[in-house]
PyMOL Python script that loads the backbone (N, CA, C, O; Angstrom):
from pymol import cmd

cmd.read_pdbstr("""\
ATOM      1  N   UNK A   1       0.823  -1.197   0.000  1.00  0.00           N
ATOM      2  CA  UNK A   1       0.000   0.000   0.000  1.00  0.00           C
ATOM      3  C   UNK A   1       0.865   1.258   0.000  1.00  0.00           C
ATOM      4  O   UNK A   1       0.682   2.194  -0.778  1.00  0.00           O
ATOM      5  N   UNK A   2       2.191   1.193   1.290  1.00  0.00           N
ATOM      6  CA  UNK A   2       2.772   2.401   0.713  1.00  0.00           C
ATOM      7  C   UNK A   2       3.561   2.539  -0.525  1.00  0.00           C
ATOM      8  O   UNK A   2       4.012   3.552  -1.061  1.00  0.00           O
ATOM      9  N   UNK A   3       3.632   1.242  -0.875  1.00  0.00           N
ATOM     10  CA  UNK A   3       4.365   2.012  -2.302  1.00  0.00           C
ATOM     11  C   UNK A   3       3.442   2.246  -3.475  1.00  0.00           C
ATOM     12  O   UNK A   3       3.991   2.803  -4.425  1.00  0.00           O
ATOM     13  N   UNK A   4       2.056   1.922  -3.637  1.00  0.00           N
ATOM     14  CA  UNK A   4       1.446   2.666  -4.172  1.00  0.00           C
ATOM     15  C   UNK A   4       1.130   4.199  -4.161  1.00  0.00           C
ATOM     16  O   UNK A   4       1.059   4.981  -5.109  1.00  0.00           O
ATOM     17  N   UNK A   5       0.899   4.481  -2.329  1.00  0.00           N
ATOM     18  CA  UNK A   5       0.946   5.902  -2.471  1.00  0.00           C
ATOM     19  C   UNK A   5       1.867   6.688  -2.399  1.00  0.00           C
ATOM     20  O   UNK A   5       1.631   7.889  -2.263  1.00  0.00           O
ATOM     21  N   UNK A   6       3.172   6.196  -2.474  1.00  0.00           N
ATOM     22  CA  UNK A   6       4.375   6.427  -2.990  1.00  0.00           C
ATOM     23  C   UNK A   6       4.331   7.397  -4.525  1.00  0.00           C
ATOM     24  O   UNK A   6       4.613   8.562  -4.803  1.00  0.00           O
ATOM     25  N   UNK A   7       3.797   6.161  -5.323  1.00  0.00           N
ATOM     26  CA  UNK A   7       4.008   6.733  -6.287  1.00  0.00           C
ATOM     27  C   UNK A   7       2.662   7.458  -6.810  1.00  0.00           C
ATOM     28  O   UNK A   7       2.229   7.693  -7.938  1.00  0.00           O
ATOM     29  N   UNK A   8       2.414   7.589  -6.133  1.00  0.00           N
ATOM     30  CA  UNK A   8       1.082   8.768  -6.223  1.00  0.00           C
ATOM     31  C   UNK A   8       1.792   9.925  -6.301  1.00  0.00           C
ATOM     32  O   UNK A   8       1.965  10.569  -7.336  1.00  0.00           O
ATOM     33  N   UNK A   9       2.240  10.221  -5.124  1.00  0.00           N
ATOM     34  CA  UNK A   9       2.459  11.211  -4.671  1.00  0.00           C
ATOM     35  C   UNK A   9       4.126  11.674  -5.062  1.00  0.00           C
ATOM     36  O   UNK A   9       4.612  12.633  -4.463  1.00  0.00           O
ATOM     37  N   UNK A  10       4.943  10.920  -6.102  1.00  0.00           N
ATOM     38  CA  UNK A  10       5.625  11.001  -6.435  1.00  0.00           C
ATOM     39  C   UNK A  10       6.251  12.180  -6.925  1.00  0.00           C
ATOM     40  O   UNK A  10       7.454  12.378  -6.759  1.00  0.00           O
ATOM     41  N   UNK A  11       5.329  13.155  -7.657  1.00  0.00           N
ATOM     42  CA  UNK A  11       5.951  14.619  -7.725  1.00  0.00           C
ATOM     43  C   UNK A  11       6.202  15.446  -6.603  1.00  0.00           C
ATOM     44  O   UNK A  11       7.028  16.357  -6.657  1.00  0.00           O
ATOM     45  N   UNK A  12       5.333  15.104  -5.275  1.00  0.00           N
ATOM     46  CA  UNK A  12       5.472  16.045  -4.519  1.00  0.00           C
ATOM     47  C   UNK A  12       7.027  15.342  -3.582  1.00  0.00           C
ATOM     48  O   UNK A  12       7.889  16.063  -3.079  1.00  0.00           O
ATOM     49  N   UNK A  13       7.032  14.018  -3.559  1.00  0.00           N
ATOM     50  CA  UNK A  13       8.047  13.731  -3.015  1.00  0.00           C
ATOM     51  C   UNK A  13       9.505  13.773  -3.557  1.00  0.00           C
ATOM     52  O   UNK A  13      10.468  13.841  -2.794  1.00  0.00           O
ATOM     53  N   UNK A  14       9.630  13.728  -5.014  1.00  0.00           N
ATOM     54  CA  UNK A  14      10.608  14.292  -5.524  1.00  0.00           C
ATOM     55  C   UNK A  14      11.227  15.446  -5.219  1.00  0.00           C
ATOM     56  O   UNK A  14      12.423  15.640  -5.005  1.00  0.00           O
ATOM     57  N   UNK A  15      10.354  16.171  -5.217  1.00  0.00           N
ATOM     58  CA  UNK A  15      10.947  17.886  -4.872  1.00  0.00           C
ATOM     59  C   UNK A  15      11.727  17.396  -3.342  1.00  0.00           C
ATOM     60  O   UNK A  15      12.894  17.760  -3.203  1.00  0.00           O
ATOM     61  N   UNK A  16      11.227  16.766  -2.471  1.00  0.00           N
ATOM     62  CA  UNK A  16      12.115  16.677  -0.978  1.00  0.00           C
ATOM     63  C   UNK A  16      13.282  16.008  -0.964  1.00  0.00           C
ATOM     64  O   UNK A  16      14.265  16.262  -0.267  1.00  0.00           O
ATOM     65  N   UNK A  17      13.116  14.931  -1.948  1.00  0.00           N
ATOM     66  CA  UNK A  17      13.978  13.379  -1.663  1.00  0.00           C
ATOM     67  C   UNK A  17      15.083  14.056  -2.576  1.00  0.00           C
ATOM     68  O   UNK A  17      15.800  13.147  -2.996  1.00  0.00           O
ATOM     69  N   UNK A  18      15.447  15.100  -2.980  1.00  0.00           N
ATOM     70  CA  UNK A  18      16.583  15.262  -3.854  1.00  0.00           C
ATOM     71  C   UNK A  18      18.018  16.027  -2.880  1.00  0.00           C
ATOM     72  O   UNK A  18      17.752  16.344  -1.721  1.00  0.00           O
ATOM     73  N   UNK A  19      18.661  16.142  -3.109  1.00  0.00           N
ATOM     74  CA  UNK A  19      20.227  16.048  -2.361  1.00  0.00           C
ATOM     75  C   UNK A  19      20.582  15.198  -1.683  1.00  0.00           C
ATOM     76  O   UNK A  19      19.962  14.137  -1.608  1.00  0.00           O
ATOM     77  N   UNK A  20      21.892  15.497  -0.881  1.00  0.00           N
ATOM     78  CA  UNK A  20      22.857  14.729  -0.047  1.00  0.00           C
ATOM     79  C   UNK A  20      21.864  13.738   0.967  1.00  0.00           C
ATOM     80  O   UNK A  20      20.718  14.124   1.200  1.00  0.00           O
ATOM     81  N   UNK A  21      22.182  12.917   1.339  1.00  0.00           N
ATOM     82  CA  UNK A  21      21.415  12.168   2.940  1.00  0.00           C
ATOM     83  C   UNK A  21      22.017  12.864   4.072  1.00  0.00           C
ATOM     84  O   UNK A  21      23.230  13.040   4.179  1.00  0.00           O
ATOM     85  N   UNK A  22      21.134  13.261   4.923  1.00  0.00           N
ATOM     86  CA  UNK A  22      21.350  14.074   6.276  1.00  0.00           C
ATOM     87  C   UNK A  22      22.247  13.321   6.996  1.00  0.00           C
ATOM     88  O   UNK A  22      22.402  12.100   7.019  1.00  0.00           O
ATOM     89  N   UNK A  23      22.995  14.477   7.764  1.00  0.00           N
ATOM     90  CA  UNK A  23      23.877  13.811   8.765  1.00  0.00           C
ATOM     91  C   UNK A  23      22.881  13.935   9.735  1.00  0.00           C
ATOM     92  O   UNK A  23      22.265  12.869   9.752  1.00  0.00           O
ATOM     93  N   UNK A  24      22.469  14.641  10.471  1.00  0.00           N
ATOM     94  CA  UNK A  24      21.662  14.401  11.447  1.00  0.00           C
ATOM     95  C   UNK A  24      20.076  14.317  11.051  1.00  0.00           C
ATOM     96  O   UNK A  24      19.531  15.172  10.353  1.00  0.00           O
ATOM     97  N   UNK A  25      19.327  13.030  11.656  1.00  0.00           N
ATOM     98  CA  UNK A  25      18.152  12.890  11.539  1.00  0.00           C
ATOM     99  C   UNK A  25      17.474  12.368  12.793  1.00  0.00           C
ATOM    100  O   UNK A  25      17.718  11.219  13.163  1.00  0.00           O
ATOM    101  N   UNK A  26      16.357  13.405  13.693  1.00  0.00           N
ATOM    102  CA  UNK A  26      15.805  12.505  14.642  1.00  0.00           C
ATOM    103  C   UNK A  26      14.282  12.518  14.573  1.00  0.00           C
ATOM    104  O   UNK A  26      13.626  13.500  14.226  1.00  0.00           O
ATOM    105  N   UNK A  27      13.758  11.286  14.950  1.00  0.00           N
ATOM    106  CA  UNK A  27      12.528  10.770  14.662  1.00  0.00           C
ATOM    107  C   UNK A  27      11.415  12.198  14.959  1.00  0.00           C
ATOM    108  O   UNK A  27      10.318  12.329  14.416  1.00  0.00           O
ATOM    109  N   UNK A  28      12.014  13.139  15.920  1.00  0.00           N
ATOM    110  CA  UNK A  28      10.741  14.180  16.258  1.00  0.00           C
ATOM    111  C   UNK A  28      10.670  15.003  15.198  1.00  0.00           C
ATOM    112  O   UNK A  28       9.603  15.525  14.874  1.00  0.00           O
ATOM    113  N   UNK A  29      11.721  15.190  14.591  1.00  0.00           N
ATOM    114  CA  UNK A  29      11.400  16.192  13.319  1.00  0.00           C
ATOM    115  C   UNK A  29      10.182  15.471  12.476  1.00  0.00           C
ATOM    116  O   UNK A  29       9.322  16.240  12.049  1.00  0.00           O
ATOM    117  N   UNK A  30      10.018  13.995  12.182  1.00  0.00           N
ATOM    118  CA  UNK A  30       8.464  13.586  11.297  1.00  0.00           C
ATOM    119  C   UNK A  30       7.374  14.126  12.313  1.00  0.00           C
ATOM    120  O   UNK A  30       6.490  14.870  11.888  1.00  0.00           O
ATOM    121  N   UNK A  31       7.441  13.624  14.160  1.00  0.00           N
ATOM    122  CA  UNK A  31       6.164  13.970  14.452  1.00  0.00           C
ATOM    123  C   UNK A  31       5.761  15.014  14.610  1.00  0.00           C
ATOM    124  O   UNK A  31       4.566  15.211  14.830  1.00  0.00           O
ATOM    125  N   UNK A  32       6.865  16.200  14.524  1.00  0.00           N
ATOM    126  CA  UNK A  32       6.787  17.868  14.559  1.00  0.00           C
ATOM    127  C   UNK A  32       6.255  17.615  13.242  1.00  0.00           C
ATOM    128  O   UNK A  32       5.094  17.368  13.569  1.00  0.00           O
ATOM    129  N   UNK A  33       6.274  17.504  12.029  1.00  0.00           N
ATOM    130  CA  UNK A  33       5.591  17.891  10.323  1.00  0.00           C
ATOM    131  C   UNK A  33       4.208  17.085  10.924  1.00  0.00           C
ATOM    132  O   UNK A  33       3.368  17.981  11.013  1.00  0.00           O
ATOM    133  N   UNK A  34       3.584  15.797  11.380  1.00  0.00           N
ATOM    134  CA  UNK A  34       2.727  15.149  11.477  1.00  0.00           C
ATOM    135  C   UNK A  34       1.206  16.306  12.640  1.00  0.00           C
ATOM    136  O   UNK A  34      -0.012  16.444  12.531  1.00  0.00           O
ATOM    137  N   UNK A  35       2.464  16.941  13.777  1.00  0.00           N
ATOM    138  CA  UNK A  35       1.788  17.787  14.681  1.00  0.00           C
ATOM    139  C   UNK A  35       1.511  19.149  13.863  1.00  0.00           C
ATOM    140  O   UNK A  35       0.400  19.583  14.169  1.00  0.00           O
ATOM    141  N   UNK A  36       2.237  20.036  12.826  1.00  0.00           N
ATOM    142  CA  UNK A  36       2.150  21.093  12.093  1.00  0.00           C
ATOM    143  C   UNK A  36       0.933  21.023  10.508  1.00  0.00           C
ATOM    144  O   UNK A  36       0.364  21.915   9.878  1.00  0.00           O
ATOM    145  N   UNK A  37       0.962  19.632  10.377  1.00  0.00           N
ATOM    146  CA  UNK A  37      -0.270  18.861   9.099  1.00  0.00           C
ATOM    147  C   UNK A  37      -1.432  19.233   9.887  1.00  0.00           C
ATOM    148  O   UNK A  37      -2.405  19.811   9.404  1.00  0.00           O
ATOM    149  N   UNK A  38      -1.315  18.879  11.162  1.00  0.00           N
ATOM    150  CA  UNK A  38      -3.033  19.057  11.830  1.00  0.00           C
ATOM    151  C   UNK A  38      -3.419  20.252  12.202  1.00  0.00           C
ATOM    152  O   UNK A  38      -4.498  20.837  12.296  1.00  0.00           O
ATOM    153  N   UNK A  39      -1.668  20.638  12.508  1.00  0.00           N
ATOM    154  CA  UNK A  39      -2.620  22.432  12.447  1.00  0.00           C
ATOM    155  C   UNK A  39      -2.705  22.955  11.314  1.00  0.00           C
ATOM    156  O   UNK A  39      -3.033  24.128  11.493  1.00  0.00           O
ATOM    157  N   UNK A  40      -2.570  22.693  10.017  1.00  0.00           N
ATOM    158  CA  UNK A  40      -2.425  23.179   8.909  1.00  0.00           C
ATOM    159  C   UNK A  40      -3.870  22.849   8.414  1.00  0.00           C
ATOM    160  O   UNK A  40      -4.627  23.720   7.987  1.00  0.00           O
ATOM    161  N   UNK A  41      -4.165  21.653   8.493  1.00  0.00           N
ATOM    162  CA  UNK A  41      -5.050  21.149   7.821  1.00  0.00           C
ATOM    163  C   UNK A  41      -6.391  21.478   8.735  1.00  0.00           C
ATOM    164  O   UNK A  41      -7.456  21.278   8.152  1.00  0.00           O
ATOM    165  N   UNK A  42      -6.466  21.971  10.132  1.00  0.00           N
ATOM    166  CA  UNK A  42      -7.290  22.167  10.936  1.00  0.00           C
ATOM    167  C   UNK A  42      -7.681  23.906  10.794  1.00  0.00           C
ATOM    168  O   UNK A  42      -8.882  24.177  10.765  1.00  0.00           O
ATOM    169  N   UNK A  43      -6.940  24.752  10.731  1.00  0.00           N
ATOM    170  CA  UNK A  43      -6.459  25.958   9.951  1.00  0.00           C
ATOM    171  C   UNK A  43      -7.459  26.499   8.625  1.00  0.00           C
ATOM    172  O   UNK A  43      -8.018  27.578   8.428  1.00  0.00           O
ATOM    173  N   UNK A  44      -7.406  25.321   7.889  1.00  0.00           N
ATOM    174  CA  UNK A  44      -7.600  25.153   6.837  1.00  0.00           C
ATOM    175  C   UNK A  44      -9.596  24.776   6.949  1.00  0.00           C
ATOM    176  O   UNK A  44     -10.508  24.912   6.134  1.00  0.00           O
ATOM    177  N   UNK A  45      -9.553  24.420   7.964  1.00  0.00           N
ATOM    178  CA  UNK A  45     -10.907  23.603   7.286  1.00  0.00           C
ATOM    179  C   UNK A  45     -11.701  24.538   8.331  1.00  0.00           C
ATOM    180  O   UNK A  45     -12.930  24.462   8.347  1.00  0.00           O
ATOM    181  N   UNK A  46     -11.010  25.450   9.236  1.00  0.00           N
ATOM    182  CA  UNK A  46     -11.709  26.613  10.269  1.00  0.00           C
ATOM    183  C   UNK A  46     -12.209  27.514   9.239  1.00  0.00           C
ATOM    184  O   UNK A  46     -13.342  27.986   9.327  1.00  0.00           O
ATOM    185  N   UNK A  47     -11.353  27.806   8.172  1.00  0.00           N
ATOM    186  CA  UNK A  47     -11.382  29.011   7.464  1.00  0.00           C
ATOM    187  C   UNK A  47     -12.645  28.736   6.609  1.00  0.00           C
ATOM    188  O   UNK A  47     -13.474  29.611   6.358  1.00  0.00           O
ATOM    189  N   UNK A  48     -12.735  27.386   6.158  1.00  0.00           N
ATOM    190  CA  UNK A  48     -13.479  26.817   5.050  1.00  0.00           C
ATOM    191  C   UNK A  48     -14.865  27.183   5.592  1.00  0.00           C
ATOM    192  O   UNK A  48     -15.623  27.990   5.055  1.00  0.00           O
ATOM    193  N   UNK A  49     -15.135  26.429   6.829  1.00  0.00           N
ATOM    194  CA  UNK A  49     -16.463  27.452   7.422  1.00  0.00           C
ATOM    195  C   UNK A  49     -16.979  28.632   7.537  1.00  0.00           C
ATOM    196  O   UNK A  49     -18.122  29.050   7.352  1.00  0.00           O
ATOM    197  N   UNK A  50     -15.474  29.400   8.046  1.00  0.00           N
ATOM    198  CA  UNK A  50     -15.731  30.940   7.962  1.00  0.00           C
ATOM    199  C   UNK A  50     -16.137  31.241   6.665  1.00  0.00           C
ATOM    200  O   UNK A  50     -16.889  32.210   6.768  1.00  0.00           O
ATOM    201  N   UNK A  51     -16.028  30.903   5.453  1.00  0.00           N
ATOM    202  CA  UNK A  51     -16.150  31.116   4.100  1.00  0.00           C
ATOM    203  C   UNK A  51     -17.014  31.114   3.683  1.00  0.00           C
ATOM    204  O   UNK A  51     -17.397  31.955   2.870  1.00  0.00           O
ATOM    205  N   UNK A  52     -17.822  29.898   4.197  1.00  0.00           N
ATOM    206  CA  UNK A  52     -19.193  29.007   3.683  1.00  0.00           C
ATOM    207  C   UNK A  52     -20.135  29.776   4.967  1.00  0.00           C
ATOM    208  O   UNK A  52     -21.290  29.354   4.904  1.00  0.00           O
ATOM    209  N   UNK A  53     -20.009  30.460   5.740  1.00  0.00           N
ATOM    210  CA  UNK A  53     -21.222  31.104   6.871  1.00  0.00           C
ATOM    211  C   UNK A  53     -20.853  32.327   6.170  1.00  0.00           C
ATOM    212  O   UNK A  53     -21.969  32.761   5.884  1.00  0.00           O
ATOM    213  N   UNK A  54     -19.768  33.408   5.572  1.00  0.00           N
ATOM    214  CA  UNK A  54     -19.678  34.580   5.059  1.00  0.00           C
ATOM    215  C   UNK A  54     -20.357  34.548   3.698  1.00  0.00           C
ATOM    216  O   UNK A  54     -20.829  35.537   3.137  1.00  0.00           O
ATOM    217  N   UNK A  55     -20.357  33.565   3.327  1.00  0.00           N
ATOM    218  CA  UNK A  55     -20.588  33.538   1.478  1.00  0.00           C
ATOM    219  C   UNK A  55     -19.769  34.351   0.973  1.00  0.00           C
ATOM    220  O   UNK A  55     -20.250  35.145   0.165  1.00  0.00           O
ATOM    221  N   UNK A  56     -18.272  34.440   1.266  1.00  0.00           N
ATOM    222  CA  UNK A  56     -16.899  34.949   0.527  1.00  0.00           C
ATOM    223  C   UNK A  56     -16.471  34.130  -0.291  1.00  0.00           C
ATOM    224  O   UNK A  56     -16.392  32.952   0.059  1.00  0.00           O
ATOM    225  N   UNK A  57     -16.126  34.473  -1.444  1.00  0.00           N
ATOM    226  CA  UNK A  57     -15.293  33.681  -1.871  1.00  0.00           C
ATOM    227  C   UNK A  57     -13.375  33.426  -1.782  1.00  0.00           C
ATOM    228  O   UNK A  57     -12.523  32.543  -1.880  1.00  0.00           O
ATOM    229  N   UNK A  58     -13.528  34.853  -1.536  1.00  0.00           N
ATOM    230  CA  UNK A  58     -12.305  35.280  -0.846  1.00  0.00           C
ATOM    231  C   UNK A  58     -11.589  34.615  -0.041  1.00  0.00           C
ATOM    232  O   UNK A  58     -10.411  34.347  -0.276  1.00  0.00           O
ATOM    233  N   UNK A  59     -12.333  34.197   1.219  1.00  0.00           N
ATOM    234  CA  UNK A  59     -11.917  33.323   1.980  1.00  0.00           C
ATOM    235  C   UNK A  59     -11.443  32.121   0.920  1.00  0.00           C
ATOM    236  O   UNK A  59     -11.423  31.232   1.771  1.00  0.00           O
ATOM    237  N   UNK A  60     -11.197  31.695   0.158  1.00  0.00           N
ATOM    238  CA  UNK A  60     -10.650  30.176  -0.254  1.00  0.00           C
ATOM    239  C   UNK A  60      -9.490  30.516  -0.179  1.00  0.00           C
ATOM    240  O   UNK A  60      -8.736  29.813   0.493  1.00  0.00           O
ATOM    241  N   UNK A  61      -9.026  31.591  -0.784  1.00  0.00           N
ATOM    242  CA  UNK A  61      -7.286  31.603  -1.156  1.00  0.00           C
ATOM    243  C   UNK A  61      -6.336  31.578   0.208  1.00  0.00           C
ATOM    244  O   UNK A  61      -5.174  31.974   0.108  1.00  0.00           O
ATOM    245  N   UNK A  62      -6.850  31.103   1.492  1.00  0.00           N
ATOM    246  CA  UNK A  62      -6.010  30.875   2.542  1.00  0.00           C
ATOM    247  C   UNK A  62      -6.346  29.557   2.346  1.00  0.00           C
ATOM    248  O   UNK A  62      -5.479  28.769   1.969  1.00  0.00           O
ATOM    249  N   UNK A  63      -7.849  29.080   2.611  1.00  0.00           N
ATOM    250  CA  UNK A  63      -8.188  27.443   2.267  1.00  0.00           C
ATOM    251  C   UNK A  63      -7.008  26.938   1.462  1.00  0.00           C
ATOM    252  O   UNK A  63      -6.155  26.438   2.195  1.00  0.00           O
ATOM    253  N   UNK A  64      -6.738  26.920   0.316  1.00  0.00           N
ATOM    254  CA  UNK A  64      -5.750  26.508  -0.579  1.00  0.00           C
ATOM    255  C   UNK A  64      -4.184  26.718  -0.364  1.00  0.00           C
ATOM    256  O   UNK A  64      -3.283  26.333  -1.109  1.00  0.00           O
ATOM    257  N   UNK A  65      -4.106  27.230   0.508  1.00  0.00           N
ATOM    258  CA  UNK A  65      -2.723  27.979   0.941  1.00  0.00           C
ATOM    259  C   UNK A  65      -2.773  26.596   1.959  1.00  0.00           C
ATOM    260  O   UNK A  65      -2.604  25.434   1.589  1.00  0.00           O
ATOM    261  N   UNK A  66      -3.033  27.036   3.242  1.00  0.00           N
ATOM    262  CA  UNK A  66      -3.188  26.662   4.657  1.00  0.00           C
ATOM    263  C   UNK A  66      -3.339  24.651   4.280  1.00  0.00           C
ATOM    264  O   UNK A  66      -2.563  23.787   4.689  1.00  0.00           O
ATOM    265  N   UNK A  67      -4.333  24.490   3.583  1.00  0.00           N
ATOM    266  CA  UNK A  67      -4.967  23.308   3.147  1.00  0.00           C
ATOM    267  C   UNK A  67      -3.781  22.302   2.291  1.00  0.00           C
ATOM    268  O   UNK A  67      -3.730  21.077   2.402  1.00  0.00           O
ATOM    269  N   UNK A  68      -2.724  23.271   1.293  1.00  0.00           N
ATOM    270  CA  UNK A  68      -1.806  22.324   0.553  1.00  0.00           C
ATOM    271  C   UNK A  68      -0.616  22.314   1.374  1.00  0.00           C
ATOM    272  O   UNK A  68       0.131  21.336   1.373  1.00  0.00           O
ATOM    273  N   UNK A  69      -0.333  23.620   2.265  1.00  0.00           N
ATOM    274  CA  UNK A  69       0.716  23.034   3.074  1.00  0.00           C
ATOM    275  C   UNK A  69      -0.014  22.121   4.060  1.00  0.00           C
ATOM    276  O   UNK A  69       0.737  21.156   4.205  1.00  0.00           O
ATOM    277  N   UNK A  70      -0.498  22.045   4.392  1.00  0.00           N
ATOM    278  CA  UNK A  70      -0.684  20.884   5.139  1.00  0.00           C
ATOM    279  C   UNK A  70      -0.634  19.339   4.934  1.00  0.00           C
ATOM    280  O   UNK A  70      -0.237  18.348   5.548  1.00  0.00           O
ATOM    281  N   UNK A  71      -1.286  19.666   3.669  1.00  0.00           N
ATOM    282  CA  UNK A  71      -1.030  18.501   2.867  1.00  0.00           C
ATOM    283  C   UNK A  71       0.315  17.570   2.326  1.00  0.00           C
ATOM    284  O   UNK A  71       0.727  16.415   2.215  1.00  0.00           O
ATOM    285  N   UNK A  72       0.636  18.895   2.099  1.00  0.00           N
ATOM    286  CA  UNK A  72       2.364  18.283   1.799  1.00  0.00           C
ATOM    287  C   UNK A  72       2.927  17.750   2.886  1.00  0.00           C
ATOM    288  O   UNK A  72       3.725  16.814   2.848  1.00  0.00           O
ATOM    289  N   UNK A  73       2.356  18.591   4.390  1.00  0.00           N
ATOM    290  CA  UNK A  73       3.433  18.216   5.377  1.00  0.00           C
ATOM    291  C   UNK A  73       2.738  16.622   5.853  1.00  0.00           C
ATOM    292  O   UNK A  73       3.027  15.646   6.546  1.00  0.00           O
ATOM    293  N   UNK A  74       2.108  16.912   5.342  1.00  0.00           N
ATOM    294  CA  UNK A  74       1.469  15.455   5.479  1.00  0.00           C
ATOM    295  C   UNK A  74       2.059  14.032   4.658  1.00  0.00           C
ATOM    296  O   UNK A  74       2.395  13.037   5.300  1.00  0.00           O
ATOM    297  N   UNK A  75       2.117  14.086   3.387  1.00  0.00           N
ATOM    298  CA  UNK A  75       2.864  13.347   2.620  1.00  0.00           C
ATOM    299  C   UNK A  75       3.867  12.955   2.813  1.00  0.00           C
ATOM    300  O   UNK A  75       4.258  11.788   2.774  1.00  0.00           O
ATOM    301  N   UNK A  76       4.776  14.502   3.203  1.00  0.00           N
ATOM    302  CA  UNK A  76       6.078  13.711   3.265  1.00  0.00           C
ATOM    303  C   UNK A  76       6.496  13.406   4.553  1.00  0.00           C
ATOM    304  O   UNK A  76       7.601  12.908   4.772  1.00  0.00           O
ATOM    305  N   UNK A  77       5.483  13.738   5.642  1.00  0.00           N
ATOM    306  CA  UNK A  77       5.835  13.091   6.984  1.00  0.00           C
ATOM    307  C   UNK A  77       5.640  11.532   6.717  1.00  0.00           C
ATOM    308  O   UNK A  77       6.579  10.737   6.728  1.00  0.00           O
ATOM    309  N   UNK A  78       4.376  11.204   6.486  1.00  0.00           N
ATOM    310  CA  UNK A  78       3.959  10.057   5.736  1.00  0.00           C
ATOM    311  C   UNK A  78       4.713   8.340   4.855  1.00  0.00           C
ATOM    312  O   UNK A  78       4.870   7.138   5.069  1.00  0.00           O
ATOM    313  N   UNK A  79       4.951   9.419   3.816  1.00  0.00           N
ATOM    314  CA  UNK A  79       5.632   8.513   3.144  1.00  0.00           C
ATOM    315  C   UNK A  79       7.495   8.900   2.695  1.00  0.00           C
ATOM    316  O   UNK A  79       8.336   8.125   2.240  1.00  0.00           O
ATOM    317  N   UNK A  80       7.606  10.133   2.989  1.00  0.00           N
ATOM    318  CA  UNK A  80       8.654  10.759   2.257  1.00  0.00           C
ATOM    319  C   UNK A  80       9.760   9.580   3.569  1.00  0.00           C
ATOM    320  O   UNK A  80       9.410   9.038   4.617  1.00  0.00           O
ATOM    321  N   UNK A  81      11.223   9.596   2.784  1.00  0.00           N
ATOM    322  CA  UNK A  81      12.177   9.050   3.538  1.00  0.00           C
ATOM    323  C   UNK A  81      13.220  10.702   4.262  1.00  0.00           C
ATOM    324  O   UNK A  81      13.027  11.913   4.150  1.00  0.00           O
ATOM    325  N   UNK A  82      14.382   9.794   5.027  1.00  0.00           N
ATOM    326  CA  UNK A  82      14.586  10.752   6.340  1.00  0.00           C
ATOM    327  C   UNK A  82      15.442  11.892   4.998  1.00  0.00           C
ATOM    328  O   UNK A  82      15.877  12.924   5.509  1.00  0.00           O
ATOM    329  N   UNK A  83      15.619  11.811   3.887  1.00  0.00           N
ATOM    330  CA  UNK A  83      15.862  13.219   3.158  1.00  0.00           C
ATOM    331  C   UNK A  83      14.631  13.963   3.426  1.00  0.00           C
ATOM    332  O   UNK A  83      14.637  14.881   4.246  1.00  0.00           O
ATOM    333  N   UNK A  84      13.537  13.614   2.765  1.00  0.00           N
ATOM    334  CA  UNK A  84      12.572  14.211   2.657  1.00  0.00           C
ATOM    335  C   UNK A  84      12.360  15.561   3.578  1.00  0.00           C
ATOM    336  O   UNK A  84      12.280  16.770   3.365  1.00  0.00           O
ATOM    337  N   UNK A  85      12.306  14.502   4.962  1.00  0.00           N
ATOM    338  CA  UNK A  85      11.987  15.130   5.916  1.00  0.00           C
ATOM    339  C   UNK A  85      12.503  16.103   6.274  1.00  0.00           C
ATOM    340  O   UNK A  85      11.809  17.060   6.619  1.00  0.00           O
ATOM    341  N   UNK A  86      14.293  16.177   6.309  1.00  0.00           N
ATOM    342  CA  UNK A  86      15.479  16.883   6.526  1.00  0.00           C
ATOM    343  C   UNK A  86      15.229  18.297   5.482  1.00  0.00           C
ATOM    344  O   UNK A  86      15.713  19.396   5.751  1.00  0.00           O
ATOM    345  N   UNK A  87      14.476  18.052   4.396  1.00  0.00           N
ATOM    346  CA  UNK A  87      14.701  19.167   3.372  1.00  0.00           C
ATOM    347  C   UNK A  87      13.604  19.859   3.676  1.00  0.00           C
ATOM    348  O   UNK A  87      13.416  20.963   3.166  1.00  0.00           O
ATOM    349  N   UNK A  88      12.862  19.392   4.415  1.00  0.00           N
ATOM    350  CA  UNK A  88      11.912  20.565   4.746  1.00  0.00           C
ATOM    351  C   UNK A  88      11.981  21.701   5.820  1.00  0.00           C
ATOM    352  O   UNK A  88      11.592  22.869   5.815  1.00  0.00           O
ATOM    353  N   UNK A  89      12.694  20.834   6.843  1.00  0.00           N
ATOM    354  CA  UNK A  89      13.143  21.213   7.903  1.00  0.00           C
ATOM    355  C   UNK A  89      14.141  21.929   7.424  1.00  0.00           C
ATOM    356  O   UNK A  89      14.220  22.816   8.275  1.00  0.00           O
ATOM    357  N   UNK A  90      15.102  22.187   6.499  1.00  0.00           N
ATOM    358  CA  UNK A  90      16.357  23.088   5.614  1.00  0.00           C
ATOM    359  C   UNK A  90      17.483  22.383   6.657  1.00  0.00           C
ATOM    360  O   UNK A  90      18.373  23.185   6.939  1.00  0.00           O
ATOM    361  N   UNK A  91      17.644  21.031   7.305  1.00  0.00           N
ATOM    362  CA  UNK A  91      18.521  20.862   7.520  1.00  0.00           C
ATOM    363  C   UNK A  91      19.558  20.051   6.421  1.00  0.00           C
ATOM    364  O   UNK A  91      19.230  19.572   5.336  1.00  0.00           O
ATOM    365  N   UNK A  92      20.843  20.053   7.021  1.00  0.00           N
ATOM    366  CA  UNK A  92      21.346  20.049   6.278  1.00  0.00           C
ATOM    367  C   UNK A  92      22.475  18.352   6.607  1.00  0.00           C
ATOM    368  O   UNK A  92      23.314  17.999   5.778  1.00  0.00           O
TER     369      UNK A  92
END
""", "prot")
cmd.dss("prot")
cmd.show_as("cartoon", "prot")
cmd.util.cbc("prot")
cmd.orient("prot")
């Protein structure tokens, strides 16, 4: 199963999985992206209400903001390997 959604999600994980392999990698940096997805994605779906009780449309363009980072941080907490993770974090 994950390597199907592996390769689902294969463009977005490309962009992470590219350079050197980290010298330092520790397991809290995934559950910090896993804890920052829920506020992203929770963020995201607050606003979506505010949107849908305003009848703005306006309100989406944070939805889509707030909603794909989350998403991403989701993926590559997910499935991405310990580059992935490292390149988001800009470590090095």
């Amino acid at each position: 199963m994950k390597a199907i959604l592996r390769k689902i999600c294969s463009p977005i994980l490309n962009l992470f999985e590219k350079g050197p392999q980290p010298e330092i990698y520790k397991p809290l940096n995934r559950k910090i992206l896993f804890v920052m997805a829920v506020l992203l994605i929770g963020l995201a779906t607050g606003v979506t209400f505010a949107a849908v009780s305003a009848g703005q449309v306006a309100f989406f363009l944070p939805v889509i903001v707030f909603g794909g980072g989350g998403l991403v941080c989701l993926i590559v907490g997910a499935l991405g390997d310990e580059r992935a993770v490292m390149n988001i974090w800009g470590g090095r």
